[in-house]
N, C-alpha and C positions, 0 to 999 in steps of 0.2 A: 662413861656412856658406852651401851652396847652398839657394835655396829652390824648390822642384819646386811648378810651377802646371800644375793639372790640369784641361781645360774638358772638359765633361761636354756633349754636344750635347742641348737638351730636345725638339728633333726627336721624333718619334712615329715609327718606321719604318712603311711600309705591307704590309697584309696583301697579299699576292698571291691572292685568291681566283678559283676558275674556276669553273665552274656548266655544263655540261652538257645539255643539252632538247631535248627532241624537236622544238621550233620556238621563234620567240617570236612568241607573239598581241600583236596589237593591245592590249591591257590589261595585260599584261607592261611593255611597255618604261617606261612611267613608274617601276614596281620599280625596274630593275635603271638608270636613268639616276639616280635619288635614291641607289641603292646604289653606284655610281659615282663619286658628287659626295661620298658620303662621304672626311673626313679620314685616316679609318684601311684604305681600300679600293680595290687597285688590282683592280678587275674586270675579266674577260675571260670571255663566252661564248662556248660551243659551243651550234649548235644547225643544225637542218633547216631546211627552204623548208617541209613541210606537215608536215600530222599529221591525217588524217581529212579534214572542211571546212576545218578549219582552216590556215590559211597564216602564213607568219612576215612581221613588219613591221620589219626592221633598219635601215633606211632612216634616215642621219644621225641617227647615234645616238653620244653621248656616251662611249661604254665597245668594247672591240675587242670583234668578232665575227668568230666563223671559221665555215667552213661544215663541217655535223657532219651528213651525209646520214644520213637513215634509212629501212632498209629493212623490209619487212613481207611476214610471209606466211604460210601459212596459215587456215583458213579460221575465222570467226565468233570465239567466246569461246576456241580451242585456238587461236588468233595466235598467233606469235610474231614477234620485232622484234631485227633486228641493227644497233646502231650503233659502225660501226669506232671512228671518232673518239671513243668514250669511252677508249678503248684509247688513242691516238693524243696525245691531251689530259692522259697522267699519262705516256709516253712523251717527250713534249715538254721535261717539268718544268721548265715555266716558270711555277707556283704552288709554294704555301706550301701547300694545302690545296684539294679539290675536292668540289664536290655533284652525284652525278648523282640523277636520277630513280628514285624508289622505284616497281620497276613488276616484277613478278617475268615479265614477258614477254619481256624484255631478256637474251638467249644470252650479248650481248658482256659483260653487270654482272660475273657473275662473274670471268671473266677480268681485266676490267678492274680491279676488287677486289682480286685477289690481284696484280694485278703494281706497284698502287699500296703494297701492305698492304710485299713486298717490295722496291720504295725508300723506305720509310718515310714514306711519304706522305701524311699525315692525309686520310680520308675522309667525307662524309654521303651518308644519304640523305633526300629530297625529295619528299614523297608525301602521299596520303591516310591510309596507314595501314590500310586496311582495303578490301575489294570491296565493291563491290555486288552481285555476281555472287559470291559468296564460295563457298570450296571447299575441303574439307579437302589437295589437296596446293596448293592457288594461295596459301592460308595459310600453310601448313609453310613454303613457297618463300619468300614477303616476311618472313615472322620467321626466317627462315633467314638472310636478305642483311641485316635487321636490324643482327640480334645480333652481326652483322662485322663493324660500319663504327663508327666513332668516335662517331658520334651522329645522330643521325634530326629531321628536322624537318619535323612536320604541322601540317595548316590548323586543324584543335580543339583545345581545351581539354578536350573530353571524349575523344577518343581518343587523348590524351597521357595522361590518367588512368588509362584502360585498358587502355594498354601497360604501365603502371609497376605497378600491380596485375597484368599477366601476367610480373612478371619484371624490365622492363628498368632496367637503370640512370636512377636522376631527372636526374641527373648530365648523363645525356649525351640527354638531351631534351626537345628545343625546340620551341617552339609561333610560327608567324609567321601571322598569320589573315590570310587574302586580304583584299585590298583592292581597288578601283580609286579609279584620280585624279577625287574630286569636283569640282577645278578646274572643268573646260569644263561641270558638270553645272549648278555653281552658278553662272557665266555665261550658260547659256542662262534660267535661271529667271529671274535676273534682268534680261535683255535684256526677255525676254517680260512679266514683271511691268511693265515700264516701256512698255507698249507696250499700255495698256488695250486701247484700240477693236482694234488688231491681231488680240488677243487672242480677244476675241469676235466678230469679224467672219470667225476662223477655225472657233469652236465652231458660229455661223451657217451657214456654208458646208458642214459637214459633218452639222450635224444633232445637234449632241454637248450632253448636259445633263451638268454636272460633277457632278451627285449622281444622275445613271443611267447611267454609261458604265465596263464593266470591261474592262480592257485587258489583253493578253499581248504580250511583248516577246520575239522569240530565235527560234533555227532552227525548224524547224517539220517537227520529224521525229518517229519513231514515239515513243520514250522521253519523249518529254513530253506523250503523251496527249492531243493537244487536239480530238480525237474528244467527249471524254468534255464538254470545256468547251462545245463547239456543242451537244453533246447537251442539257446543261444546261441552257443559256439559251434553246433552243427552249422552254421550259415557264417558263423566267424572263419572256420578256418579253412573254409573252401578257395577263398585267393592266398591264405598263409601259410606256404609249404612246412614252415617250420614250427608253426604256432603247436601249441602243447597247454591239457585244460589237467594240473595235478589236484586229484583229491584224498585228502587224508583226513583221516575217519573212517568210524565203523560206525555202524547201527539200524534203525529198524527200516530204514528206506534203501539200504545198497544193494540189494539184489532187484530191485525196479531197479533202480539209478543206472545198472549194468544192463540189462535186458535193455533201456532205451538207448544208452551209448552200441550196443548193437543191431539193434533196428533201424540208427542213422548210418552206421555202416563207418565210423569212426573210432573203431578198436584201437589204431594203432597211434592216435591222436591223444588220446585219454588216457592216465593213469591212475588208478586205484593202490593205495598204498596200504590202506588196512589203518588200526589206529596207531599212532606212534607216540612217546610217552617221556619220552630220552630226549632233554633238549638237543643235543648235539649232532642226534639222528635227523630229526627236525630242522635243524640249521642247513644245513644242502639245499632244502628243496625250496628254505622260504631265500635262500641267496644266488639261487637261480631262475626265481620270477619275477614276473612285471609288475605285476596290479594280482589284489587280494581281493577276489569276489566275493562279496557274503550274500545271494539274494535277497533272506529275509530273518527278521529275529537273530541281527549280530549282539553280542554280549562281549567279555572281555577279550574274543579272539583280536576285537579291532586293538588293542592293545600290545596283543602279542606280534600283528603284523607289524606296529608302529615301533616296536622293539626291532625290527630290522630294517625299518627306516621303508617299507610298505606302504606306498595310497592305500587307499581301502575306496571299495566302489559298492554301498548298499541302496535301500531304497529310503524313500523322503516321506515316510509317514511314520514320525517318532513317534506319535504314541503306540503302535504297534511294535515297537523296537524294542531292547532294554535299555538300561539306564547309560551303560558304556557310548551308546551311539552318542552324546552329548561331544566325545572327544572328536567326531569326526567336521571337520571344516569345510563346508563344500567350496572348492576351489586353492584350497589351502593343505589338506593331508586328504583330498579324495575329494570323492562326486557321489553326488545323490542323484537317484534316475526313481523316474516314475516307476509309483510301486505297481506290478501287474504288469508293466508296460518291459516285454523282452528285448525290444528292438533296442530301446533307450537305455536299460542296462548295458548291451553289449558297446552302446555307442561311448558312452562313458569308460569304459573301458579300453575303446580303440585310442582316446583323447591321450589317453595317459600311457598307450603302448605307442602311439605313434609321434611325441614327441619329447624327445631325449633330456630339452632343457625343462620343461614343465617337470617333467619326472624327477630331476636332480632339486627342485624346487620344491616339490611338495615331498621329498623323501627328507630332506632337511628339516621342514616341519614336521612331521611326523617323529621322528626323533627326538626333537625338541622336545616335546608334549610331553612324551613319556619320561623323556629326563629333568624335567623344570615342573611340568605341572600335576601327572598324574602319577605320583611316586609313593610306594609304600610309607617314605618319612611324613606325606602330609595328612595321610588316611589315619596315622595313629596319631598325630598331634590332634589330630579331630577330635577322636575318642578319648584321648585324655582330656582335652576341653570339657567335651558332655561328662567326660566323671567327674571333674571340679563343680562344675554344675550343678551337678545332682547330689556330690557332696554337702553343698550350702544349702540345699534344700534340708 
């Protein structure tokens, strides 16, 4: 009798996923190099050189990148946006499954949609989920390109909720919450904590008391208000001899933003720092303040301050926000103050500079957040979720 021996390989074959984007930011690449070094994940992006200010950093990176130009035009919030190479990218088929950009301004999606949909191509899309700018046809459009693709995957928990109460399959939607790499954040703190006299020989040189100084981090353009935050603090730190407002950033609004810190006549109150880029450069100024102001349109800065254990104090109309402001707890890692409303920003902020146990309280959470819930390891277990996913399909 013959005996037939049969070896079964336990091998795991790999997904071939692609991913699609407008660029890759600086804060991206640690994503998509973890989702890379994934077991089950052979990745490959497409993506641009820019996007807005923003520029892509591909630069010796772990995972192939091809270049995916995009183009743009038309004027203000009627843009619209052609990227051949989304087309080019399921053309290739050289994946298992592909994510582009949930962005209903993209001419090429649908195309590219249906000729994926037509080689049988498992699709996602990759978005917020909703405008900020919201409009009854910019609506129709993204739940349009939705309801067509295999499955969707947004940065909330709350606008996965509210897609699945308008309709969409639970099934086929994923939630991956932005992160960025605490690494370098929690090396600089640490270099710097070990580094006493440094430490304070720097708050010295600047003039900085850590229980009177509110800090903004990030471009310093019109959508983040920060009119409103000088406006503010001109009335804030009139009884605060020591209070100090640091801004670090550059961009199209800092030469107004300076003109009006001199017309309240609080030049030596205010610092302008320019952009800074060097975690460690960065570490001084966010471990010598109190409270982290965002007025308006915070994104992953609130992350970055909660990497140094930062309240964060924005305003209380999420929809107008990005997707990050989900991390913020009001009363727990920070305060929300009515949006427009100046007085009520600044008062939020006096709450959390004027009382030393709150602060040790919600610096604790804040920390936690970024260490337990909003971490690089959960953003890619996501994404390799949605590749198994879309793999089965």
């Amino acid at each position: 009798m013959r005996i037939r021996l049969i070896f079964m390989s336990t091998k795991r074959s790999l997904i071939r996923l692609a991913i699609v984007q407008p660029l890759i930011p600086a804060y991206r690449v640690p994503v998509f190099e973890r989702l890379a070094a994934s077991p089950d994940i052979d990745l490959t992006v497409w993506a641009g050189s820019s996007c807005g200010s923003l520029i892509s950093f591909p630069d010796r990176c772990n995972f192939r990148c091809y270049p995916a130009p995009l183009h743009e035009f038309g004027p203000g919030i009627i843009s619209f946006k052609w990227q051949f190479n989304q087309l080019k990218a399921v053309l290739e088929r050289d994946c298992d499954a592909i994510v582009f950009s949930w962005d209903a301004h993209y001419l090429s999606l649908f195309p590219a949609l249906a000729l994926a949909k037509s080689r049988r191509l498992p699709t996602a899309l990759w978005g917020h989920g909703y405008s900020k700018r919201g409009d009854g046809l910019r609506d129709f459009l993204r739940n349009w390109y939705g309801r067509r693709t295999d499955a969707v995957i947004l940065y909330t928990k709350t606008i996965a909720h509210e897609l699945i109460e308008q309709g969409y399959d639970a099934r086929r939607v994923f939630v991956a919450q932005n992160a960025i790499d605490q690494a370098p954040i929690q090396n600089a703190r640490s270099r710097w904590s070990g580094y006493v006299k440094c430490l304070k020989a720097f708050r010295t040189q600047h003039g900085l008391d850590p229980e009177q100084t509110i800090l903004f981090v990030s471009r310093l353009e019109p959508d983040n208000h920060l009119e409103m935050l000088i406006e503010g603090f001109a009335t804030f730190q009139r009884d605060r001899a020591s209070a100090k407002l640091v801004i670090i950033g550059d961009g199209a609004d800092r030469v107004k933003l300076e003109s009006m810190v001199a017309a309240y006549g609080i030049g030596s109150k205010v610092i302008f720092t320019g952009a800074i880029f060097v975690e460690n450069e960065i570490a001084p100024w966010m471990m010598s303040a109190t409270v982290f102001c965002y007025p308006s349109n915070i994104g992953l800065s609130i992350l970055h301050a909660f990497g140094y254990g930062l309240p964060v104090v924005t305003h209380d109309n999420i929809e107008q926000q990005n997707p990050e402001v989900e991390a913020l707890r009001h009363g727990q890692s920070g305060f929300f103050y009515r949006q427009g409303d100046v007085t009520d920003m600044m008062r939020q902020c006096s709450r959390i500079i004027g009382d030393r146990d709150l602060r040790r309280d919600l610096s604790e959470n804040c920390l936690k957040l970024v260490e337990q819930e909003y971490t690089l390891e959960a953003m890619v277990e996501s994404f390799v979720q949605v590749a198994r996913f879309l793999a089965r399909r």
